[in-house]
Steps between C-alpha positions, in 0.01 A plus 500: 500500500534116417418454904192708485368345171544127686333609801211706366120421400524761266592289199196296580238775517337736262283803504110416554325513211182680548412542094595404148618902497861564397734398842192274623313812621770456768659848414458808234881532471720355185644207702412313751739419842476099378393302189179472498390119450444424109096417550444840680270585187249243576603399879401806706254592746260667284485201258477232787211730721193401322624131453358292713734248452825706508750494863406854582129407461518198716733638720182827574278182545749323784578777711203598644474134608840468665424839669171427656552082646695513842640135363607632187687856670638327842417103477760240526626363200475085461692371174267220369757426162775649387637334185608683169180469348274644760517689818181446765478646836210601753480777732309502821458760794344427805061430449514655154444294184831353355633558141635221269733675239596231166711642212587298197866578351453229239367517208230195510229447763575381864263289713574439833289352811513775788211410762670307779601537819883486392453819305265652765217563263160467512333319170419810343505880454349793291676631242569913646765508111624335197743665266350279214151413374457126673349606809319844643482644779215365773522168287544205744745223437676187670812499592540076420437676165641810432681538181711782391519661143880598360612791640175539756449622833247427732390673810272235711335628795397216743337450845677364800 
């Protein structure tokens, strides 16, 4: 049993919680197969589906995106920067429009200059999402000045 508990996920998982119901809405029974996490009451998919700020919402917004751009589904993937503050990367495929993804892990601003031929970006895109409020969608903005909120991330869709 000690084996099994060291090699499973299960310790790290927990029922989806789909309401602030008893069990999460997960189940109708008495007890649940695992814990349930401690926020389920006000972390759950019914809570989070008219938020337009929540994961799940922003998550709805994104997929249709990756789904639909031929760079974003089969492109190759270029890291720009990798460091443990932010993460960018660009996809491309063939004619079709690239994609410049930026995330922020840190918890102040970034500002970075992208357009160059060393990064293999042009000197600007169109915003296609933001997880955050600083820029919207169809927006257009230079990549010598692209700056990142804490805990953002940017889709950029840009010409080639």
């Amino acid at each position: 049993m000690v084996v099994y508990y060291n090699m499973t996920r299960d310790r790290f998982v927990s029922p989806m919680q789909w309401s602030s119901d008893n069990l999460g809405g997960f189940s109708n029974g008495s007890e649940s197969w695992a814990p349930l996490n401690a926020d389920f009451a006000t972390t759950n998919v019914e809570s989070q589906e008219n938020d337009t700020n929540s994961v799940l919402y922003k998550f709805k917004e994104l997929i249709p995106l990756v789904r639909s751009e031929p760079s974003l589904v089969g492109g190759g993937l270029r890291e720009i920067m990798v460091n443990d503050k932010v993460y960018y990367f660009s996809r491309v495929f063939d004619r079709w429009p690239g994609y410049l993804v930026a995330i922020n892990f840190n918890e102040v601003p970034y500002l970075q200059e992208l357009g160059g031929i060393s990064t293999g970006l042009p000197g600007s895109g169109t915003v296609a999402f933001s997880s955050n409020s600083r820029y919207t969608p169809g927006e257009n903005v230079d990549f010598n000045k692209l700056t990142i909120d804490p805990y953002e991330a940017v889709v950029i869709k840009f010409e080639r």
